[in-house]
Structures are given as structure tokens and as C-alpha cells.
VEXDOLO-331953 format. One record per residue (C-alpha): residue in one letter; x, y, z. Coordinates in steps of 0.2 Angstrom, whole numbers, padded with zeros to 4 digits, always signed. Each point is the difference from the previous one (the first is absolute). Example, Ala and Ser with C-alpha at 12.3 -4.5 7.8 and 13.67 -1.06 7.14 Angstrom:
BEGIN
a+0062-0022+0039;s+0006+0017-0003;
//
This chain:
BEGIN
x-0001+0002-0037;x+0001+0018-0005;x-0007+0013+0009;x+0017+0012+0006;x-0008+0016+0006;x+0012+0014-0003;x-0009+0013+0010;x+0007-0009+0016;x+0016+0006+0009;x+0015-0013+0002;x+0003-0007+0018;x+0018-0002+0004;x-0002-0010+0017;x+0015-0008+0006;x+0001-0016-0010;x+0012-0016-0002;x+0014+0002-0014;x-0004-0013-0014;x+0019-0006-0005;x-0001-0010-0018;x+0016-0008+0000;x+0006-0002-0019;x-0016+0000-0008;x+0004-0003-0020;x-0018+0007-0007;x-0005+0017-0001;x-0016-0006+0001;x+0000-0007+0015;x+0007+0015+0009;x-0012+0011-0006;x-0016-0015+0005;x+0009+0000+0015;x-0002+0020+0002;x-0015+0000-0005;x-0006-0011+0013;x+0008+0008+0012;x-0009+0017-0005;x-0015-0009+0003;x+0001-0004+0019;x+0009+0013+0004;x+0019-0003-0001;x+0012+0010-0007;x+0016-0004+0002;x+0007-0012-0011;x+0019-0005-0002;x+0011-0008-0013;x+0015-0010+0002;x+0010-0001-0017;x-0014+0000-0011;x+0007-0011-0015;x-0009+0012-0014;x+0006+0017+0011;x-0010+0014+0005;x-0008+0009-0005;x-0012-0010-0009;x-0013+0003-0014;x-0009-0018+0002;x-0002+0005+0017;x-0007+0015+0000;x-0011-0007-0014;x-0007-0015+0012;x-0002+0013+0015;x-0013+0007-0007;x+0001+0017+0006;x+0008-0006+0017;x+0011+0016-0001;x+0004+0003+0016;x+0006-0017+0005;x+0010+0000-0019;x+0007+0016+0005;x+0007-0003+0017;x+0007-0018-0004;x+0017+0000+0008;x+0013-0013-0009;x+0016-0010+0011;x+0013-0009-0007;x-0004-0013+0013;x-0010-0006+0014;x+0009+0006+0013;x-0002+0016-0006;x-0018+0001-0003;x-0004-0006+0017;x+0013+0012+0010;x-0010+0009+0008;x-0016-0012+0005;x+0001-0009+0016;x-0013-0013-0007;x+0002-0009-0012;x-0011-0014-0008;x+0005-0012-0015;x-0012-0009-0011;x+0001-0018-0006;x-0009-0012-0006;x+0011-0015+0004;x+0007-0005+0017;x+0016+0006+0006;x+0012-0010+0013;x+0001+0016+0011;x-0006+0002+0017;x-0011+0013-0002;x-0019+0007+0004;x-0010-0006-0015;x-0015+0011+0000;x-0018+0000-0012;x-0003+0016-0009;x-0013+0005+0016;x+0012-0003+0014;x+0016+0010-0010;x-0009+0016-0004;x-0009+0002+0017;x+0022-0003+0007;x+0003+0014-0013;x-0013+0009+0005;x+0004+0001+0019;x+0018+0004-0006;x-0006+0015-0014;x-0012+0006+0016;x+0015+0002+0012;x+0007+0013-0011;x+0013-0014-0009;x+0002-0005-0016;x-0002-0015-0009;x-0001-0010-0018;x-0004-0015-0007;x+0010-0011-0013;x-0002-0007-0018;x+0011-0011-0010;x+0004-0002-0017;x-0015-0006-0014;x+0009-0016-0003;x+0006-0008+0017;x-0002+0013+0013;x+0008+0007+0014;x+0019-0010+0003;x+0002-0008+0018;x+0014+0014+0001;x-0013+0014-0002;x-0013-0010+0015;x+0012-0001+0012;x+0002+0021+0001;x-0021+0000+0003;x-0008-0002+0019;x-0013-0011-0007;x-0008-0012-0015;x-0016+0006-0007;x-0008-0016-0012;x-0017+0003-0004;x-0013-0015+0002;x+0000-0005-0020;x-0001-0018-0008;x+0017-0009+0006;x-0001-0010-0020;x-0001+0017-0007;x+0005+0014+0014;x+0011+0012-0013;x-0010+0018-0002;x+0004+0013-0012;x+0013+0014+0011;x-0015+0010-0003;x-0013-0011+0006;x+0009-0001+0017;x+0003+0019+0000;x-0020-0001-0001;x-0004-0011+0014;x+0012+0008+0014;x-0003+0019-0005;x-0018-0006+0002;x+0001-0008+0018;x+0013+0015+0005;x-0015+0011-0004;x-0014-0012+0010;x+0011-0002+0013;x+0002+0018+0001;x-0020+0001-0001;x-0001+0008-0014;x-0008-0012-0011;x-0016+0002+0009;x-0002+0017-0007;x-0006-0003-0018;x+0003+0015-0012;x-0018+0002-0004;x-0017-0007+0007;x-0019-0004-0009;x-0004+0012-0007;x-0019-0002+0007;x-0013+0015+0004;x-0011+0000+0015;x-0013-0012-0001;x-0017+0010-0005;x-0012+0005+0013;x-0014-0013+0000;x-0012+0013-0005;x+0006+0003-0018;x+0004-0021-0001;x-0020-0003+0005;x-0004+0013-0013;x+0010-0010-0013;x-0009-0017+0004;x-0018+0009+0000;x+0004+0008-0017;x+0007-0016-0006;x-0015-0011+0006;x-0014+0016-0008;x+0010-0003-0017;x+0001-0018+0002;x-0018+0000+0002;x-0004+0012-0014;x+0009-0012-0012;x-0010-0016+0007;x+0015-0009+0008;x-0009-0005+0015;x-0014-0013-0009;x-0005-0006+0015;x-0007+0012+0012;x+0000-0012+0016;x+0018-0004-0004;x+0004+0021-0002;x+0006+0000+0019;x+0012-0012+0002;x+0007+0004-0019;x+0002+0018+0008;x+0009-0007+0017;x+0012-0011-0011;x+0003+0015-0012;x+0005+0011+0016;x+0011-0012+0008;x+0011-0003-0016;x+0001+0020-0005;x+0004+0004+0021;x+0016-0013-0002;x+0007+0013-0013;x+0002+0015+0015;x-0004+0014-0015;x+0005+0017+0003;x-0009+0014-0001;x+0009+0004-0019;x-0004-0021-0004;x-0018+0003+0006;x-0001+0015-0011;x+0007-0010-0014;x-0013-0013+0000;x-0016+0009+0003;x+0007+0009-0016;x+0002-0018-0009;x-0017-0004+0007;x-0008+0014-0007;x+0007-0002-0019;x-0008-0015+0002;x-0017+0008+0005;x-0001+0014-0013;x+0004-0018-0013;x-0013-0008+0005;x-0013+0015-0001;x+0008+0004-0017;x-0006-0018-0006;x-0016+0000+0011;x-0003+0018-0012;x+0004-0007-0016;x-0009-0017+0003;x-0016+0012+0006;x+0000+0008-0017;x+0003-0015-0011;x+0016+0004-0004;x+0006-0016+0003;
//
């Protein structure tokens, strides 16, 4: 869905830290930066990325993510990368035998929220492409975060998942209600110019012998009304069709002229 506007200033609002943890593709890191771009995240971490950093794939796959590409952080390990957050949320897609809050994507962002709002810091946690985060790596988080997918088939692309939570983070943070743009819809036109479209309408119409049936002319007219009134026109739309109505006049006169003279 392209559509980036870069006439719009970046927002850096305080944000959870996304923490891949030995992600093998470039590609993924830079899906997983891209969608973070979108929503409104920004900062992205890397634990021992098996391909290094930095990354050409990635910054390909970004697509134009710059600032989130340019400020990604990378850790040896875990520990590292989540020093200095005081929440911390790992997600799995299998069940761990850890006593621990398991939480939907709703319920974690609007915890990380709260703790973002109190002026603290927070992230959420990714595992590895092939078999994810180890139990190891769980146990350092506060909470699991699962999301709600098919149990025969519940394995999402580390960039999928990226998706999903950085778009409930911004929901939760009311921010997905704000849409980027709106309809781009005039003010309906004034009913004095719309009547004037019907009447020319209707004048031309019987010029051209559409209405046959003169006792049947006023409820052809009422139906004709009520179908054109459904489209709202604007004044510029109201202008448009009295203008498409009135090529149609001046070809009709033009063969009404020609048929006169014998010309046809």
C-alpha cells in the first residue's frame, strides 16, 4: 500500500524497543524496520545478527525506513540489549512451562503503554526465524505475548509479528484512529444549482423525445431526481454535468439541422 508522504515531519514519541534476537535474514530485519516505520516505532535492536551489521539486504527491504535503519543498536546478547528496560515482553508461539503472565497482543501493548507513560522504558522481544526465542531468553521478560493465530499453523514471519504489535502499540496509544488523510469530498452543492441541473436535464430530455409518454413525464422526472440526488454532486460535478448535458443538446440540434436540410 504505497502512499509515504515525505512532506510530513517524523514523530519520535517515546516507543518500545524492538529487540530481534539472532535474526539470520537481512531481509527480515529490514521488513521488520519497515513496519516499524509505519506505526510509529523507531527503535529497533539487534542481538548477534548472524550476517553482521551493517546490512545491505536490510536497508534494501526497509524501503526508505532510514531513521529506524540508522539508529539500530546491536548487542552481543540479550542481557545486553534489554539493560536498560524495566519491561520486558517475549514472543512465542509455543507454550512455555514458566509461570508467567501470558498476555494477547491488546492486553501487552496497553501494559507497555502504561509503563512508556510513566516516564519508563520498555521492549518487546523476537526469536530467531527458525525456532524462536530459547526458554533461556523467556525467562529474563516480565510477560509472554502470543498472538490469537491458528494453533495447526501459528508460526508468523518475525516481520509479521513486528507488524501486528507495533500496530496495536499505536491503537492502544490512540493513534490509529487518526488516519493520514480523509475523503477527499467537496461540499455538497447548494440545491439551487442541483434543481437547475435536473431542469436542464429534463428541457433536453424532452427536446430529444425521451419522454414518449406525456402522462407518464412526472413520475419519469421524480424517479430521475431521486437517483441523481443519491450522488451528493458538488458544485464543480454539477457544473460538469450540465456541461455533458449540453454537448448532448448542441448534437441533437446538429442532427435536427442536417435532417431539416436533407442532408441526411
Amino acid at each position: 500500500m504505497a502512499g509515504t508522504d515525505s512532506s510530513r515531519q517524523l514523530t519520535f514519541r517515546p516507543t518500545p524497543a524492538i529487540i530481534l534476537c539472532e535474526p539470520q535474514l537481512g531481509e527480515n530485519i529490514g521488513a521488520a524496520a519497515r513496519a516499524m516505520a509505519n506505526f510509529g516505532l523507531w527503535d529497533l535492536r539487534l542481538v548477534n545478527p548472524r550476517d553482521g551489521w551493517p546490512n545491505e539486504k536490510a536497508v534494501a527491504s526497509a524501503s526508505k525506513a532510514d531513521h529506524v535503519i540508522e539508529r539500530v543498536r546491536v548487542f552481543a546478547t540479550v542481557e545486553e540489549a534489554i539493560a536498560d528496560l524495566s519491561l520486558v515482553h517475549a514472543t512465542t508461539a509455543r507454550s512455555r512451562d514458566m509461570r508467567k503472565p501470558v498476555l494477547g497482543p491488546e492486553e501487552a501493548c496497553r501494559d507497555l503503554s502504561v509503563h512508556i507513560a510513566s516516564g519508563q522504558k520498555a521492549g518487546i522481544l523476537f526469536g530467531r526465524e527458525k525456532w524462536g526465542l530459547l526458554n533461556p531468553e523467556v525467562a529474563l521478560s516480565d510477560a509472554i505475548v502470543t498472538l490469537p493465530v491458528e494453533p495447526a499453523f501459528a508460526s508468523l514471519n518475525i516481520a509479521q509479528a513486528v507488524l501486528i504489535l507495533a500496530y496495536e502499540w499505536r491503537r492502544q496509544n490512540g493513534l490509529a484512529d487518526t488516519l493520514p488523510f480523509g475523503e477527499n469530498i467537496g461540499e455538497p452543492a447548494p440545491k439551487e444549482e442541483v434543481v437547475g441541473m435536473f431542469e436542464h436535464l429534463e428541457s433536453t430530455l424532452d427536446r430529444t423525445g425521451f419522454f414518449t409518454t406525456p402522462d407518464k413525464r412526472p413520475a419519469m422526472v421524480n424517479n430521475l431526481r431521486t437517483m441523481l440526488s443519491r450522488g451528493q454532486f458538488t458544485s464543480q460535478e454539477v457544473r460538469t454535468f450540465r456541461g455533458i448535458i449540453s454537448s448532448i443538446d448542441r448534437a441533437h440540434e446538429r442532427h435536427r439541422n442536417k435532417r431539416d436540410k436533407g442532408e441526411e
